[in-house]
GUKE-52990 format. One line per field, with one value per atom (N, C-alpha, C): x, y, z; residue number from 1. Coordinates in steps of 0.2 Angstrom, whole numbers, plus 5000, padded with zeros to 4 digits. Layout:
BEGIN
x: (X,...) .
y: (Y,...) .
z: (Z,...) .
num: (NUM,...) .
END
This chain:
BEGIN
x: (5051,5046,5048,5053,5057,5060,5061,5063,5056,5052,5043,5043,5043,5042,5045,5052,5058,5054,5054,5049,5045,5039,5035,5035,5038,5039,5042,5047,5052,5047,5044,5038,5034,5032,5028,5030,5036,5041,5042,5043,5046,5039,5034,5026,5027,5025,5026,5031,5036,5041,5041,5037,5039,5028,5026,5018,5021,5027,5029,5034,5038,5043,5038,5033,5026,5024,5024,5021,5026,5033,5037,5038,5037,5039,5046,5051,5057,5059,5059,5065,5059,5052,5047,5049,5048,5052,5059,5063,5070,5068,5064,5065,5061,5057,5055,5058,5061,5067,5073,5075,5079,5078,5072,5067,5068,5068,5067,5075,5082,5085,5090,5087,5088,5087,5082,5082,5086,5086,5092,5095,5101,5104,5105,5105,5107,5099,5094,5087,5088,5088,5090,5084,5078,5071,5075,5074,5074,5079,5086,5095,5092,5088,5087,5084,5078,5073,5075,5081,5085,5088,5091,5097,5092,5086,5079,5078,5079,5073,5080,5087,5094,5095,5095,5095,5090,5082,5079,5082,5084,5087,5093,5096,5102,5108,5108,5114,5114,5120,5121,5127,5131,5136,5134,5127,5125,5122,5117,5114,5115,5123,5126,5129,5130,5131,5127,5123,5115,5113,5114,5112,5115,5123,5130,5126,5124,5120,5118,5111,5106,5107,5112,5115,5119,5122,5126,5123,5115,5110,5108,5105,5100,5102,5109,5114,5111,5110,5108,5104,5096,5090,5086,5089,5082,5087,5082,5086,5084,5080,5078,5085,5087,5092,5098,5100,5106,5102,5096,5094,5096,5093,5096,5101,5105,5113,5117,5114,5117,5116,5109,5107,5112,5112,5117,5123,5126,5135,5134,5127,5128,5129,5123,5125,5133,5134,5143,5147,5144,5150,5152,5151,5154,5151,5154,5149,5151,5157,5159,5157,5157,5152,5146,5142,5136,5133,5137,5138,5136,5140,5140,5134,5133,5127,5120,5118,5114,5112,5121,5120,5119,5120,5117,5109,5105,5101,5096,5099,5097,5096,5105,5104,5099,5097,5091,5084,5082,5076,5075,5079,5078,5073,5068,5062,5061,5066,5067,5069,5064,5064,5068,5068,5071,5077,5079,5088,5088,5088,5089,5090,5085,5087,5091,5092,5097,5102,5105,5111,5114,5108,5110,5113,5109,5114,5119,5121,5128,5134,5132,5134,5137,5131,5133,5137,5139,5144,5151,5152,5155,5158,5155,5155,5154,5149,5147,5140,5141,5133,5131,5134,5130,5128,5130,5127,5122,5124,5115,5112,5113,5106,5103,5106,5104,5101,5106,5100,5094,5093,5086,5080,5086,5079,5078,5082,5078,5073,5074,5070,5063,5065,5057,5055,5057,5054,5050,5051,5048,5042,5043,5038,5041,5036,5035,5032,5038,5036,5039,5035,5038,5044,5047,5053,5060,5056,5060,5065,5059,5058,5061,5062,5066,5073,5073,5082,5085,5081,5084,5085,5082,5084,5087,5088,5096,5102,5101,5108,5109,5102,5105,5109,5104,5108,5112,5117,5124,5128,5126,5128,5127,5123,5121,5118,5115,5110,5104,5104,5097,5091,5090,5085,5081,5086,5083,5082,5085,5085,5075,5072,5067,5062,5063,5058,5058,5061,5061,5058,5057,5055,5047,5046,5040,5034,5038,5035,5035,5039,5039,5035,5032,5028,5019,5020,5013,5010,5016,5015,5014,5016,5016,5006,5005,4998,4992,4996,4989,4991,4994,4996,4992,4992,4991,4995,5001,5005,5008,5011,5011,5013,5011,5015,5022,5024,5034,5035,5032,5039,5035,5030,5027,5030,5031,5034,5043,5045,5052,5054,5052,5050,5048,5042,5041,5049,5049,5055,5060,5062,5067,5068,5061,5061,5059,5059,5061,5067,5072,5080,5082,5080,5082,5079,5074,5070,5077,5076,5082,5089,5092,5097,5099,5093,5090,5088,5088,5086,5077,5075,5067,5063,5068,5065,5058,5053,5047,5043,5046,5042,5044,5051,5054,5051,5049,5043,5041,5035,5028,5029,5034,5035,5034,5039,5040,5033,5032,5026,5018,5018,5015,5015,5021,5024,5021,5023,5021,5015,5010,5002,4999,5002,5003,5005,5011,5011,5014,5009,5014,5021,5021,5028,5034,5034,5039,5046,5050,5055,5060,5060,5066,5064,5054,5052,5053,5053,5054,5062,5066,5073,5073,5072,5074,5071,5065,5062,5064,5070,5073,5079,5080,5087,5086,5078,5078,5077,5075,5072,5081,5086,5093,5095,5095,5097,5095,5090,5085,5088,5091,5094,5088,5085,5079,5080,5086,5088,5083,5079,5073,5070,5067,5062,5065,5072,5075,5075,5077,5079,5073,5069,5060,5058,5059,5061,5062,5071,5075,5073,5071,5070,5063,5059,5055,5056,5061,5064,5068,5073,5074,5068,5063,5059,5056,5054,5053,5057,5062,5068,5074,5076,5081,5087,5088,5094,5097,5095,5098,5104,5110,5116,5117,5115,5113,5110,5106,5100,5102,5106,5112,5117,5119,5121,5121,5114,5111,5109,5106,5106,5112,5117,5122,5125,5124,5125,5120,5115,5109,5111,5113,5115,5121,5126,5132,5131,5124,5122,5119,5115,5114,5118,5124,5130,5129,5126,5126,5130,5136,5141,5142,5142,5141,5137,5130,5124,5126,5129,5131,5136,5141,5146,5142,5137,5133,5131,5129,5126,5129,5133,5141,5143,5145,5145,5139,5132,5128,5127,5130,5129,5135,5140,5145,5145,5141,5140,5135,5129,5126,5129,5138,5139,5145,5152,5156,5160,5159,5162,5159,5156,5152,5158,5162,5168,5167,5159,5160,5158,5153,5153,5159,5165,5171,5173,5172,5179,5173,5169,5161,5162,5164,5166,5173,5177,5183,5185,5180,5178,5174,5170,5167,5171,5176,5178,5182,5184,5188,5184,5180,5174,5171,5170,5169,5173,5180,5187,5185,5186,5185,5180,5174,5169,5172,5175,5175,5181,5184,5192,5190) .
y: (4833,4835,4840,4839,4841,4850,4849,4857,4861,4855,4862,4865,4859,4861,4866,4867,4874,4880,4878,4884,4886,4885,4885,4890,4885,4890,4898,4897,4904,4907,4907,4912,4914,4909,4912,4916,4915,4919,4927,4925,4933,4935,4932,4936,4939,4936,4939,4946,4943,4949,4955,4955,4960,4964,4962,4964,4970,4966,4970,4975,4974,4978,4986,4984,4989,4993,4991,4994,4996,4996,5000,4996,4988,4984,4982,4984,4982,4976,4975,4971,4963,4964,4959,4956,4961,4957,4956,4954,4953,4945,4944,4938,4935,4936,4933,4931,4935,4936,4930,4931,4924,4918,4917,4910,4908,4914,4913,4910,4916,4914,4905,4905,4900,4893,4893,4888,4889,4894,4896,4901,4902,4907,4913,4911,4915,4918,4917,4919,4926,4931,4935,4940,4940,4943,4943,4937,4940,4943,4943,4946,4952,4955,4962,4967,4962,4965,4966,4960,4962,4967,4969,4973,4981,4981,4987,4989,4981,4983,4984,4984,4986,4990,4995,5001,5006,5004,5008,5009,5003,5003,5005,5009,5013,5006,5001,4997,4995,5001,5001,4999,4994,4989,4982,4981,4974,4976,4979,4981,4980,4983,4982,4977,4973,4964,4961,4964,4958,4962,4968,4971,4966,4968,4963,4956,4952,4946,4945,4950,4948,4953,4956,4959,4954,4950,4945,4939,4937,4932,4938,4944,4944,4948,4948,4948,4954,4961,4967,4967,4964,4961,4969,4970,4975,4980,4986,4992,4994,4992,4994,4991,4986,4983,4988,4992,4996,5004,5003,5011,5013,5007,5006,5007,5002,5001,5008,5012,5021,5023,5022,5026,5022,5018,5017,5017,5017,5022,5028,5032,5038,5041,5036,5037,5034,5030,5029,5035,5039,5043,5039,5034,5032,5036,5041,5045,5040,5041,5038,5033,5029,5021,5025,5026,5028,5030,5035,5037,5031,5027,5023,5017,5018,5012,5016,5023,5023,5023,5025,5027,5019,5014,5006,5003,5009,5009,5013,5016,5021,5018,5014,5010,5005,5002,4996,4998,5005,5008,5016,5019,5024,5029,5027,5031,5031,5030,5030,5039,5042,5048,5047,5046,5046,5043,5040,5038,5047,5050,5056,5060,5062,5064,5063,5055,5054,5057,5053,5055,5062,5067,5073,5074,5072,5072,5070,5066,5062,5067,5069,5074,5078,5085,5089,5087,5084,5082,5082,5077,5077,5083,5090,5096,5096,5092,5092,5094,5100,5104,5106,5106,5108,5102,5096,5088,5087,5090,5088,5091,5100,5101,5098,5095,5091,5085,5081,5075,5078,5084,5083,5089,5091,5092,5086,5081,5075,5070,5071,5069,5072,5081,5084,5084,5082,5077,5071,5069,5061,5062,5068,5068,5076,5081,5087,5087,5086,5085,5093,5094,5101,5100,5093,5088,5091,5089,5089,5097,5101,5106,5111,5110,5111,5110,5105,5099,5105,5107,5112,5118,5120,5127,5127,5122,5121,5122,5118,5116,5124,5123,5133,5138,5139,5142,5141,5137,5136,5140,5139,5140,5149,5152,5160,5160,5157,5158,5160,5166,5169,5168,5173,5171,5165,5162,5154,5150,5151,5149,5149,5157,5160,5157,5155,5152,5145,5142,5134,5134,5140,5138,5140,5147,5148,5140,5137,5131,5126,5125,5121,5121,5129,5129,5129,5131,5130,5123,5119,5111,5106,5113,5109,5109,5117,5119,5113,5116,5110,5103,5098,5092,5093,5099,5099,5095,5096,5095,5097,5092,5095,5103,5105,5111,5113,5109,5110,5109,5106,5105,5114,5117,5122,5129,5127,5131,5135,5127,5128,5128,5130,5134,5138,5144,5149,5154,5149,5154,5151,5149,5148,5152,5154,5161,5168,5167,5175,5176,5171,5173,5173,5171,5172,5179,5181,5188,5193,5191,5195,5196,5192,5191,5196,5198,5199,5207,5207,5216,5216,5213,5213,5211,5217,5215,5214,5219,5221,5211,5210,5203,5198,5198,5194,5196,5200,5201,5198,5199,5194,5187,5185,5178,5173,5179,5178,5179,5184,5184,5178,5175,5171,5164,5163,5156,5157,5163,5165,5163,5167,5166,5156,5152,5145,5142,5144,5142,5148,5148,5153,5153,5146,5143,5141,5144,5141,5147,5144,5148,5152,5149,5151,5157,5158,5164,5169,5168,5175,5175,5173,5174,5180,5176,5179,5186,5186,5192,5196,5193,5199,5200,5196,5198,5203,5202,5206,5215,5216,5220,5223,5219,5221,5223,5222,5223,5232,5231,5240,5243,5242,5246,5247,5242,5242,5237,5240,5234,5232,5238,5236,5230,5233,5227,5222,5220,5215,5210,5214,5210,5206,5209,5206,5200,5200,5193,5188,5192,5184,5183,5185,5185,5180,5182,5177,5169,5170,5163,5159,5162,5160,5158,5160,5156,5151,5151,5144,5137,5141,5135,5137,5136,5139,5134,5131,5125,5126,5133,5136,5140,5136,5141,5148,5144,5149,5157,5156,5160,5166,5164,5168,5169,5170,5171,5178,5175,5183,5188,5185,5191,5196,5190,5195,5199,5198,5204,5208,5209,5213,5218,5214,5216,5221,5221,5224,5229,5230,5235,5240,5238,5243,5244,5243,5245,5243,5236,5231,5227,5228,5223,5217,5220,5213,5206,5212,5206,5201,5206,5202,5195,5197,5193,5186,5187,5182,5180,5180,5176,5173,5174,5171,5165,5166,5160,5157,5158,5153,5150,5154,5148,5144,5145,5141,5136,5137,5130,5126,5128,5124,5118,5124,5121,5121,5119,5119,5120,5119,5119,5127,5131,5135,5143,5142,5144,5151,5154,5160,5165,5160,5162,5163,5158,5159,5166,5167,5174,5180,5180,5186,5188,5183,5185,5189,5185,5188,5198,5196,5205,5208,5204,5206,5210,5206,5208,5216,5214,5222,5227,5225,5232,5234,5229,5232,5235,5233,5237,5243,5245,5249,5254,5251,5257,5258,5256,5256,5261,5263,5265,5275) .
z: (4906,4910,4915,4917,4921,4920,4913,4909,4910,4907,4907,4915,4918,4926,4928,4927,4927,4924,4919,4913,4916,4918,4923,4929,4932,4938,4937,4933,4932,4930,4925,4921,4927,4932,4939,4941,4945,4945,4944,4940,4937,4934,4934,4935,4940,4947,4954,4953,4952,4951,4948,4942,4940,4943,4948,4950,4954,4959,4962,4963,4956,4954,4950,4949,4945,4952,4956,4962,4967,4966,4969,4976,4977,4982,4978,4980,4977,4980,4988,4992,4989,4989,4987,4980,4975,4970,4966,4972,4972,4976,4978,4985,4979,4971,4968,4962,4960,4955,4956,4967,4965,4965,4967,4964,4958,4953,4947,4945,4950,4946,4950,4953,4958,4953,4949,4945,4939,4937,4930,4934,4933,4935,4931,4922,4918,4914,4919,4914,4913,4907,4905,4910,4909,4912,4922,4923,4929,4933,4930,4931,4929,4924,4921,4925,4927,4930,4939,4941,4947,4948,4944,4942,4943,4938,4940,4946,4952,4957,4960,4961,4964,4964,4956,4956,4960,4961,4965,4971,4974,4982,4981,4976,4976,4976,4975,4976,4969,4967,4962,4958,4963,4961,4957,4962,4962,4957,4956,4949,4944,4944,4935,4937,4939,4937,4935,4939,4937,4929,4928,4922,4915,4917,4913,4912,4919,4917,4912,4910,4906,4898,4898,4894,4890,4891,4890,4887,4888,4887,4881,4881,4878,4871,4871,4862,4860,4863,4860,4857,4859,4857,4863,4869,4872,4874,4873,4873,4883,4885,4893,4896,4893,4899,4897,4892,4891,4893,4894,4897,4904,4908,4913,4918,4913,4914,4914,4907,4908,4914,4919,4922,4929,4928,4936,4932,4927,4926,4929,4928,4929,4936,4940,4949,4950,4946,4950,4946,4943,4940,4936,4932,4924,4919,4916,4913,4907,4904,4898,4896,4900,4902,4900,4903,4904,4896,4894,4886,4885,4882,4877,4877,4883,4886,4882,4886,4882,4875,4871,4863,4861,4864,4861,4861,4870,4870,4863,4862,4856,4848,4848,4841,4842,4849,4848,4847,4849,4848,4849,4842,4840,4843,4844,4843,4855,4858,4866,4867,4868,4871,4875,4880,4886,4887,4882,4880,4879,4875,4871,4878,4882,4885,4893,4896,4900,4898,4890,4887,4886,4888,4887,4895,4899,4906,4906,4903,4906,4899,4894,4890,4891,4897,4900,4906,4909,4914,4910,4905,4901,4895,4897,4894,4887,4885,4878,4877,4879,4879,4873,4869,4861,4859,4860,4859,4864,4871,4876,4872,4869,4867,4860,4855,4849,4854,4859,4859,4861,4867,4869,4864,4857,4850,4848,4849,4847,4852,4858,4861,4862,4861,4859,4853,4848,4843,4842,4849,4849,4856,4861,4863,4865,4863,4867,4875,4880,4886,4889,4895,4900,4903,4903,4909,4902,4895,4891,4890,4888,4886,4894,4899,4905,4906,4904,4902,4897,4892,4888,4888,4894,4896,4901,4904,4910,4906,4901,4897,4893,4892,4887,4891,4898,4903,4905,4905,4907,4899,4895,4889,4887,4893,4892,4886,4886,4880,4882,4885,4890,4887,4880,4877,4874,4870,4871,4877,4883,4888,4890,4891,4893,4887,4879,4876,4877,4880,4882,4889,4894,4900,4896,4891,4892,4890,4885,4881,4888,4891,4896,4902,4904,4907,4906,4896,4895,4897,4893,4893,4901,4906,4911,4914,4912,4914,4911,4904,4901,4905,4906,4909,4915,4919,4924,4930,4929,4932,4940,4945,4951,4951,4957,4958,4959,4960,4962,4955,4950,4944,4941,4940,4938,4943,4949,4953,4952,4950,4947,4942,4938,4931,4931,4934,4935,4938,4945,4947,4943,4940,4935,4929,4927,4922,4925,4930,4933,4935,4937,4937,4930,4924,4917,4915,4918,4916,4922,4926,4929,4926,4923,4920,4914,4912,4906,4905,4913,4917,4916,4914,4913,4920,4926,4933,4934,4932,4934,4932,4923,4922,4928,4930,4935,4940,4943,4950,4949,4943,4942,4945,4941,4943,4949,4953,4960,4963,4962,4965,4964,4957,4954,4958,4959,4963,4970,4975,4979,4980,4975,4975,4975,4971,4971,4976,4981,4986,4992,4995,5000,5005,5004,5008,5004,4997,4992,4995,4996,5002,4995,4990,4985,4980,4980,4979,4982,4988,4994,4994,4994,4991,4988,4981,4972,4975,4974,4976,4979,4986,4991,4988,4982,4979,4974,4970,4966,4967,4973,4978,4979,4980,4982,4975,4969,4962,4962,4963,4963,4971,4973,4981,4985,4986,4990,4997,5000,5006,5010,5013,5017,5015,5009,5008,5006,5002,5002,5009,5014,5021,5023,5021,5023,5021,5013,5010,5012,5013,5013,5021,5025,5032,5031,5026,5025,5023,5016,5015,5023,5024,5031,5035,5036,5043,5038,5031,5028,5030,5026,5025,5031,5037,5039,5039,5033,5033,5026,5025,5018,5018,5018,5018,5014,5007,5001,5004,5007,5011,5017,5021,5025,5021,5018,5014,5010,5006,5002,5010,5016,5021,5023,5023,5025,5021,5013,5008,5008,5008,5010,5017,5023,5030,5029,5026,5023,5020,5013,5011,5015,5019,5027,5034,5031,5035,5042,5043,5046,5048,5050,5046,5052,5059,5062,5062,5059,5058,5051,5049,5042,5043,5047,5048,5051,5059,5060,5054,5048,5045,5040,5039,5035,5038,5047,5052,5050,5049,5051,5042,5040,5033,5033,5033,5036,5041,5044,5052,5047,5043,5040,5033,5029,5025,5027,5028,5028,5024,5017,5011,5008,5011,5005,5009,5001,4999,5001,4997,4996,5005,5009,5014,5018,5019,5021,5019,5012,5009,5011,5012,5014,5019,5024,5032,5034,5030,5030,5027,5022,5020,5026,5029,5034,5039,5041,5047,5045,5040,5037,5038,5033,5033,5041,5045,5053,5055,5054,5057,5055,5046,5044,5047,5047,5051,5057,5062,5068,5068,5063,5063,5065) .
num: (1,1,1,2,2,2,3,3,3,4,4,4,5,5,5,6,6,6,7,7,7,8,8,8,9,9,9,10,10,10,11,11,11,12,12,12,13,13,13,14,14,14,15,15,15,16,16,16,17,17,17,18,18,18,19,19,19,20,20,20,21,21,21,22,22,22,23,23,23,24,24,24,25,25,25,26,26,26,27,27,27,28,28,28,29,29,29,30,30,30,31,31,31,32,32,32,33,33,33,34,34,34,35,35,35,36,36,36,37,37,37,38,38,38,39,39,39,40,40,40,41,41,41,42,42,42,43,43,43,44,44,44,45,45,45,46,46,46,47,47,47,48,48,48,49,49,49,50,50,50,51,51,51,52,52,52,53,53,53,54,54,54,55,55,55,56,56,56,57,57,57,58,58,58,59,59,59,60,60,60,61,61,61,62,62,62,63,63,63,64,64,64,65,65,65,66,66,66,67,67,67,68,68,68,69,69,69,70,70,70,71,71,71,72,72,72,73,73,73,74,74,74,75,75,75,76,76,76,77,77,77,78,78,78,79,79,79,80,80,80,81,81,81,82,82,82,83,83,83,84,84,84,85,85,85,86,86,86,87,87,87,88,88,88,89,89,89,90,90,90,91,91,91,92,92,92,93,93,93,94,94,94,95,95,95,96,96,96,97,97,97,98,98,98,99,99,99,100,100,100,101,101,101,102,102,102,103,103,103,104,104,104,105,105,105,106,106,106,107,107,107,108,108,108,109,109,109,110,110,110,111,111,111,112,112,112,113,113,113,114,114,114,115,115,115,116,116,116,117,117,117,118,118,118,119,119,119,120,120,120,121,121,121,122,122,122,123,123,123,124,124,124,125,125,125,126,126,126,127,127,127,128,128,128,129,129,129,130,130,130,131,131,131,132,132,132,133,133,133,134,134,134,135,135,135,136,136,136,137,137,137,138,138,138,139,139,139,140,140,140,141,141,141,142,142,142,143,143,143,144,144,144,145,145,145,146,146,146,147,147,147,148,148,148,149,149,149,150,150,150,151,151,151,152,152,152,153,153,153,154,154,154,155,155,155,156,156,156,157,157,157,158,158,158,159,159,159,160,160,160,161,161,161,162,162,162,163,163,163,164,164,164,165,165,165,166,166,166,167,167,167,168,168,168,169,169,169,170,170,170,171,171,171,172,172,172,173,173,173,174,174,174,175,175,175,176,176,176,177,177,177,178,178,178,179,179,179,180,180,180,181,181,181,182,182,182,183,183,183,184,184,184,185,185,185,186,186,186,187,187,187,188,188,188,189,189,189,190,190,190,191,191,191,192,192,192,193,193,193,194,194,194,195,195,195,196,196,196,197,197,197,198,198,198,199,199,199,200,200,200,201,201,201,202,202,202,203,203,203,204,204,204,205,205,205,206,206,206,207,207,207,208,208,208,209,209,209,210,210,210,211,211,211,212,212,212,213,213,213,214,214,214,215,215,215,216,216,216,217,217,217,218,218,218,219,219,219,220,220,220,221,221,221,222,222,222,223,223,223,224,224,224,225,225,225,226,226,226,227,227,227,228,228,228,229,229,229,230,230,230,231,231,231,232,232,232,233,233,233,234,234,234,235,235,235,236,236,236,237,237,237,238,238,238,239,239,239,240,240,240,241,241,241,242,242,242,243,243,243,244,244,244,245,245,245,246,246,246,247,247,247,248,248,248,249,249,249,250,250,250,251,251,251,252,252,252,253,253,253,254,254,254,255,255,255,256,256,256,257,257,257,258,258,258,259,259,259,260,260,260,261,261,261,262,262,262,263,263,263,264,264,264,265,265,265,266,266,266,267,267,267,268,268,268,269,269,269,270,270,270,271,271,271,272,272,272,273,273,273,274,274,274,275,275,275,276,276,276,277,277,277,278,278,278,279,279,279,280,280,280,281,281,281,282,282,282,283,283,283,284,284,284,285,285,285,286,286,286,287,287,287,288,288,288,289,289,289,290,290,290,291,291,291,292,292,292,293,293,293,294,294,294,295,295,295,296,296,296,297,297,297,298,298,298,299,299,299,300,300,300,301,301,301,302,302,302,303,303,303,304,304,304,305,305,305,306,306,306,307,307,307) .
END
């Protein structure tokens, strides 16, 4: 009587639990899960489903134990609990882990998109770019998505595979249109294929873009950029300065962005103002290497003009 009673409850349990693990209360269904595991300690469902609501809240040590738990009950029976588990090897930096995790989620249910294409990120980290781009043709095989079909033009263009690169964003963007998808993921993919069209010298299609984005949202700070860089490509300093002078009052916590000013400022023989913004992308990054060696040319080239 006593096992039903157990049974029971735990099944309520990990009901509650997983209401609230669906609706993104994580901390609520973990105080339900240890209910559940309170009476069994090894229930596979609710060690799994802990392990889920862990890794939301980023703790992602406790996670893969709790994951390990119900990995260890459920004898390579569900591929969700090995999809998982990749995806918290991944925030720790276990790629190799992370690898294998998914290729298990994969032999349990071949037909998991979204194995294909984790696995293509933890690939690419692992410099196995020619394998991320076969897993994510086979996860666009299993669904033509815009996310998909985006993953694949990242990976191309590390790979300078320009051309291919720009027909994976064009698919990517048709698919976001029809979906009707937010603005940001259509936004960055737009200005993702005007740096490819730039790359490419097809400035004038690479304006459109920027300008396209612009029209979508007037505050997209990385279109007023590109745009004042494209403007710097064609020796058009003035109007580039205007730009990035625009990015900058958007976003003013973009190292990146002083950056480009101060190259732009240097081409108009600017060179102090230039220098100030090498320091101010520096106070914003400390680590941004190239601002460091930019300033240092700076100071030369002032001397020089001064000489």
């Amino acid at each position: 009587m006593n096992e039903i009673l157990n049974y029971m409850a735990i099944k309520f349990h990990n009901k509650r639990a997983r209401l609230f693990l669906k609706i993104k209360r994580y901390e609520q269904s973990i105080r339900y899960f240890d209910k559940a595991l309170k009476l069994n300690s090894n229930n596979p469902e609710a060690n799994r489903n802990k392990g889920i609501a862990l890794f939301y809240l980023n703790k992602f040590e406790e996670s893969s134990a709790y994951l390990d738990k119900a990995i260890m009950k459920l004898n390579e029976r569900d591929s969700i609990v090995y999809h998982i588990k990749g995806k918290v090897l991944s925030k720790m930096k276990k790629f190799q882990e992370a690898y294998d995790s998914y290729k298990q989620a994969i032999k349990i249910n071949p037909e998991c998109y979204k194995s294909y294409n984790n696995i293509s990120n933890v690939l690419k980290h692992l410099n196995r770019r020619e394998e991320a781009i076969q897993c994510l043709d086979k996860s666009i095989e299993l669904k033509k998505s815009c996310i998909n079909y985006f993953n694949k033009a990242n990976c191309l263009k590390e790979l300078h595979r320009d051309e291919e690169t720009l027909i994976c964003l064009n698919k990517a963007i048709k698919l976001c249109k029809c979906k009707r998808s937010n603005n940001k993921h259509i936004l960055n993919m737009i200005n993702f294929k005007g740096y490819i069209l730039k790359k490419l010298d097809r400035f004038e299609e690479a304006f459109t873009c920027y300008e396209k984005c612009i029209q979508i949202d007037v505050n997209y700070a990385n279109a007023y950029y590109n745009k004042g860089s494209l403007y710097r490509n064609l020796n058009l300093n003035e109007e580039a300065l205007k730009c990035i002078n625009k990015a900058i009052e958007i976003n003013p916590n973009s190292s990146h962005f002083y950056v480009g000013k101060g190259i732009t400022l240097k081409r108009l023989k600017q060179y102090e103002q230039a220098i100030q913004c090498y320091k101010k992308a520096i106070l914003i990054d400390p680590n941004n290497f190239r601002a460091s060696i930019l300033a240092q040319i700076g100071y030369f080239d002032l001397n020089k003009f001064h000489a």
